[in-house]
N, C-alpha and C positions, 0 to 999 in steps of 0.2 A: 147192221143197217144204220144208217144215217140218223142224228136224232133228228137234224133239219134240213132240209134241202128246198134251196130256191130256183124257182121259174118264172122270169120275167115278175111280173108282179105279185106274185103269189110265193107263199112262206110256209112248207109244210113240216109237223113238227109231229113228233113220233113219240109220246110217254115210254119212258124205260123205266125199268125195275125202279131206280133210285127215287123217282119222281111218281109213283102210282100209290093214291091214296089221297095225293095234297091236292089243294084248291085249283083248279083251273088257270088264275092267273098266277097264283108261286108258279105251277111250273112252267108255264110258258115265256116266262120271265126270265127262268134258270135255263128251259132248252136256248133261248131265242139271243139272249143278252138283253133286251128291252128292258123298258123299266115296266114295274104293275100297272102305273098310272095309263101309260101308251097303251097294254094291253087292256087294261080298263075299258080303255075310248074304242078302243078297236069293235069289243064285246058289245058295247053299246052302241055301236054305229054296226051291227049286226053283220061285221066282218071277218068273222069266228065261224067256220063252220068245223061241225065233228060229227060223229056217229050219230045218226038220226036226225043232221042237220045239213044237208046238200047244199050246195052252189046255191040250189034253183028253191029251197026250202026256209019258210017262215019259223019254224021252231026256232025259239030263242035257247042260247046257250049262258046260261050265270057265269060270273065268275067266281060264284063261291061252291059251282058244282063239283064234286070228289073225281078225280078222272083216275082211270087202272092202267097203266103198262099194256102198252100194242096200242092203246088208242090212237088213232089219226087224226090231227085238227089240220086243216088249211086254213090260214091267213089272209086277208084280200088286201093289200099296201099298195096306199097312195102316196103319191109322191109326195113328198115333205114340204110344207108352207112354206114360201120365204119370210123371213124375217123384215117386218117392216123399218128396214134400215138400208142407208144406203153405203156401203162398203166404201173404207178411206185408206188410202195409200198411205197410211202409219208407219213408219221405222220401227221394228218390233228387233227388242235385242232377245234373241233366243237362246238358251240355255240348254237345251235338250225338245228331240222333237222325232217322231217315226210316224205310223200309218192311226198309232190310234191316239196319242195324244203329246203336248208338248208344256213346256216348263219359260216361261217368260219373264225375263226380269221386269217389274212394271218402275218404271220410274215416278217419284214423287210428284204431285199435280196431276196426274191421271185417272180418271172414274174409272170406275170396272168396267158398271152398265148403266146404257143411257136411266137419265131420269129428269124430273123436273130441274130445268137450270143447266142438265148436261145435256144437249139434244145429240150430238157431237163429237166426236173428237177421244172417247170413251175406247176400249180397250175391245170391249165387242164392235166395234167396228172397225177397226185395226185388223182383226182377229177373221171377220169376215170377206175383209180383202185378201189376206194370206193365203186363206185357205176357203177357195171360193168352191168346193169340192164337197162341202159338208155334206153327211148323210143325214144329220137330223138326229135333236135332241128331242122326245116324245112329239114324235110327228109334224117339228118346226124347226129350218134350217136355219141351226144356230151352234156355236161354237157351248162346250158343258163349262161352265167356269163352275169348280169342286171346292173351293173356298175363297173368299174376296180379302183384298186389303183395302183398309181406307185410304182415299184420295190422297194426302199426304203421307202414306207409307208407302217406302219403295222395298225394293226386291223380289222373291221367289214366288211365284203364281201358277197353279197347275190347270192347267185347260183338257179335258178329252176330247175327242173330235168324233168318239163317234158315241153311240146308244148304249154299248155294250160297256165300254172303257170308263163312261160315266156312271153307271149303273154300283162297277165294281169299284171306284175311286171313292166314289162317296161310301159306301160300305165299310171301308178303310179307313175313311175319316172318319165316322163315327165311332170303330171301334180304337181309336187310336195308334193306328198303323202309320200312320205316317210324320215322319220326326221333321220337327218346325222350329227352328232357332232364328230367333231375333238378336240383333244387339240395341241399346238405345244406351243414350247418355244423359245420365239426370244430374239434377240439383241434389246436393248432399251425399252424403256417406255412410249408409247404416252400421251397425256395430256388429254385423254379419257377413260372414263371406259367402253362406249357401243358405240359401232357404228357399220351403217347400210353400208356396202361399195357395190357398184353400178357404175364398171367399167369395159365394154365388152373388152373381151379377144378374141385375135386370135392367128396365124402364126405369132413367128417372120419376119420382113423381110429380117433379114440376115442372120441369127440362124435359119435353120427349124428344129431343134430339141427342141426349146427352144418356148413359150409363150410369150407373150407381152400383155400389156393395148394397144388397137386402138380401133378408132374410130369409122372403120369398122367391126368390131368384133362382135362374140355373146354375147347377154345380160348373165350378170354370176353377180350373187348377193351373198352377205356373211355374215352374223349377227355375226359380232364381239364383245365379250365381256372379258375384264382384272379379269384374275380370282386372279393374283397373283403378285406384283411388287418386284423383289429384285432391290432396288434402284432406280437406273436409269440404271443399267446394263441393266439387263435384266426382262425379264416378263413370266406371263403362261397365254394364251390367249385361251378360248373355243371358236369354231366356229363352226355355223350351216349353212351349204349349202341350200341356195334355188333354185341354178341350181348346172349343175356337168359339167365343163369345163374342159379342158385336163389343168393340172396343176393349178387349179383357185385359191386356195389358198396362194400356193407359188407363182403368180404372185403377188394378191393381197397384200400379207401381205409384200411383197418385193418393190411394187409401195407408201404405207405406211411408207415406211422407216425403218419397224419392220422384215428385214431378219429373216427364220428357220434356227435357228442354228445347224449346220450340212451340210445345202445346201450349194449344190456345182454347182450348176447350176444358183440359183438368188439371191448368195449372193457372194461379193468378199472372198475369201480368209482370217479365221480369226483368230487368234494368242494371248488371251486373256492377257492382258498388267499385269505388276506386280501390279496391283491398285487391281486388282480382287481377291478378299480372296483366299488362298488355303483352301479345295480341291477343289472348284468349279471352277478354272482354269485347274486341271488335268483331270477333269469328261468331262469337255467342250471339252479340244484334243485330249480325244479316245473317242468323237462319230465317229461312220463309218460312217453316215448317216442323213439325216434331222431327225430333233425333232419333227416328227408330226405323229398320231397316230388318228386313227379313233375308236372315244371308243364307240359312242353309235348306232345304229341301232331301229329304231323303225317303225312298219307298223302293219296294220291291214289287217291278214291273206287272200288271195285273194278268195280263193275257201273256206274256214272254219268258216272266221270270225272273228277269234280268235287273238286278240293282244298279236302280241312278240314285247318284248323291249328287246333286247342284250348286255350287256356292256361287252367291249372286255377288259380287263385287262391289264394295263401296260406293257410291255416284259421288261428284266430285263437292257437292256441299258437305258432305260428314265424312270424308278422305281429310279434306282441309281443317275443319273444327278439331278431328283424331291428330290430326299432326298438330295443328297447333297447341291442344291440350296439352301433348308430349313436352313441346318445347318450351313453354309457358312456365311447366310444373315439374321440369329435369332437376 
């Protein structure tokens, strides 16, 4: 038998052996794909019916009640909120894409999701144009965005599209399933080719816009490796994430003493000296932005199976600083 089967609005879902014992939302969560918090609301908007709970019946159903194999819950699903946004005709460069989720290269200057300042122009609305089809992220028609990059960081960005996709992407991403290479290119040259950096990040305490190394902070790890040394100026450093901290890398690689050239938040102010070969002096004072770029993406398909590896491409401000570093420092 079916563990779920759907009818028009209605979601019925069937406890088997593996799932009889656990809490009513674990498993409705595992038959269903939803996330807890949807079946949470659902529970609470008394749209849960199960044994000794009918259509037409007031008996409240917990979600922390024990449920056995063969029980029957039906589901009552209302159509998913829209998103108060208005969908924008965005040029989306896509990188990978099927029924349940897709991989977008975000280009630099782009917000993820609207917020004060960005009403606009942001990536979920992009995102809501493409795919105007959404099922709905806990019962609101919206694209799952599974980890963000900052405004000024471009490359690889993994979107789900539907409940279930997001449910299991983030599960993934916490448990470190999913491989994240950056490159960035800083100020200076450590006396290291590979290192392991292993220093939790929080809230500044003066700066709350800004990140800090503290003691109190979340564990945030970084595999650093020197792909590229022009002198002692500067370097090209690949980095793979084994957590994802609000700014981890540009904390990190700035507590280093290897600032992203471009940042303007955890680097001073910087003005390349006449020591600096031309043109890699002039390439250096019109970046707009940090030098860091998320080029690879890789995971293993959650619902298919099927290994995507992504590599986002260069955009053409850090294409031209890379070649010209080349050429500057042959």
């Amino acid at each position: 038998m079916s563990k779920t089967a759907v009818h028009g609005r209605e979601l019925t879902a069937v406890i088997d052996e593996a799932h009889g014992g656990q809490r009513l939302d674990h498993a409705l969560a595992a038959l269903t794909g939803m996330s807890r918090n949807h079946i949470q609301q659902l529970i609470r908007n008394r749209a849960v019916h199960g044994p000794g709970n009918g259509a037409g019946s007031d008996v409240t159903v917990r979600a922390s009640c024990r449920v056995a194999a063969g029980q029957v819950f039906v589901l009552k699903l209302t159509p998913p909120k829209p998103l108060d946004l208005t969908p924008e005709p965005i040029v989306l460069d896509i990188l990978f894409e099927d029924v349940h989720l897709l991989v977008v290269n975000k280009p630099a200057g782009m917000v993820v999701h609207p917020s004060h300042g960005h009403a606009s122009g942001t990536l979920v609305h992009a995102l809501l144009h493409h795919c105007p089809d959404l099922p709905g992220i806990n019962g609101v028609e919206r694209p799952g965005i599974v980890h963000r990059l900052d405004k000024d960081t471009s490359g690889n960005l993994l979107v789900a599209k539907t409940e279930e996709a997001h449910r299991l992407l983030v599960t993934m991403l916490s448990r470190h399933d999913l491989e994240r290479q950056y490159l960035a290119w800083c100020r200076g040259a450590p006396p290291w080719n590979e290192r392991r950096i292993e220093a939790p990040v929080g809230r500044h305490p003066q700066h709350r816009q800004k990140m800090a190394i503290r003691t109190d902070g979340k564990t945030a790890v970084t595999e650093a490796r020197v792909e590229r040394r022009y002198n002692r100026d500067f370097c090209r450093i690949r980095l793979t994430l084994h957590t994802g901290r609000t700014h981890q890398i540009r904390v990190h690689l700035s507590h280093l003493k290897l600032p992203i050239l471009g940042d303007s938040v955890y680097a001073r102010s910087y003005h390349p000296s006449r020591n600096i070969p031309e043109p890699a002096r002039s390439a250096i004072e019109q970046l707009q932005r940090q030098a860091l770029h998320a080029e690879v993406l890789g995971f293993t398909h959650p619902i298919t199976g099927m290994r995507i590896h992504c590599k986002a491409p260069l955009p053409e401000d850090l294409q031209t600083l890379s070649e010209t570093l080349e050429k500057s420092y042959a």
